[in-house]
C-alpha positions in Angstrom: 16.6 -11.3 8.1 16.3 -9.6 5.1 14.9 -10.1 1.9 11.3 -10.5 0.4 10.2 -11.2 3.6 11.0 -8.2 5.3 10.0 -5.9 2.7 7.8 -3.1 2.9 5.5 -2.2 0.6 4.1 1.4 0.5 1.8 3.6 -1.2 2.9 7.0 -2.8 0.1 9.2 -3.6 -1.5 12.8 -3.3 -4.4 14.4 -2.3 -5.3 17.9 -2.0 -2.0 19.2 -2.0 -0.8 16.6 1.0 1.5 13.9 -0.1 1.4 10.7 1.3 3.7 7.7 1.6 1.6 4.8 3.3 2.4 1.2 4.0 0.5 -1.2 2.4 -1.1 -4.2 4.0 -3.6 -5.6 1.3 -2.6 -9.0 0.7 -2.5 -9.4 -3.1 -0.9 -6.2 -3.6 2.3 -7.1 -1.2 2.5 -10.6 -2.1 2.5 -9.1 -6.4 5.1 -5.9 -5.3 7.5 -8.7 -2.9 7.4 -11.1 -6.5 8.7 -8.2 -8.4 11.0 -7.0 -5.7 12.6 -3.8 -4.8 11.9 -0.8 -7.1 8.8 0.9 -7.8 5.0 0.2 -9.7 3.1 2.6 -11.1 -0.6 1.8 -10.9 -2.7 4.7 -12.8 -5.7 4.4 -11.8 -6.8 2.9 -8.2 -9.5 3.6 -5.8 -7.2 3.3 -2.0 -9.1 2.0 1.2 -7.4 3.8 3.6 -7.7 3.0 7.0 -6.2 3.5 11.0 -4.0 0.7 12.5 -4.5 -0.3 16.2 -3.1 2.1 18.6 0.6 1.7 19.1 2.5 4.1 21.0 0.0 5.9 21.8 -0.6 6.8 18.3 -2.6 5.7 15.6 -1.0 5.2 11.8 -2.7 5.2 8.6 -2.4 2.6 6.0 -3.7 0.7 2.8 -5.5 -1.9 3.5 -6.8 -2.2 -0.1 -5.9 -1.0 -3.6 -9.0 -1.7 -5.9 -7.6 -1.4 -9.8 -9.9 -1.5 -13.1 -8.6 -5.1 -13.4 -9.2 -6.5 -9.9 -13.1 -5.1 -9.9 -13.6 -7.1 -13.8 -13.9 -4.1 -15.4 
């Protein structure tokens, strides 16, 4: 199955020199990225909760679980 459904949504950022490419599991976020399908958004300012998935293969992944904008905290 492909599609929407199966699309990944993912994070591009850096920090301290170390680029990053996470996926992205915060709810409003995917469901807003899979409406506006493939391509990228550019979000300019954004505060990332970043956080470890459960174990799987012996190894433990990072992801966003949230993406706080200026818009989603009111301001």
């Amino acid at each position: 199955m492909f599609g929407p459904a199966k699309m990944k949504v993912r994070a591009r950022f850096s920090l301290r020199a170390a680029e990053y490419f996470l996926t992205v599991t915060d709810p409003v976020i995917t469901k807003e990225s899979k409406a506006n399908g493939a391509g990228e958004t550019r979000i300019d300012e954004a505060l990332l909760c970043i956080s470890l998935g459960e174990l799987f293969n012996g190894h433990a992944y990072k992801l966003v679980a949230s993406i706080i904008t200026p818009h989603r905290a009111g301001a």
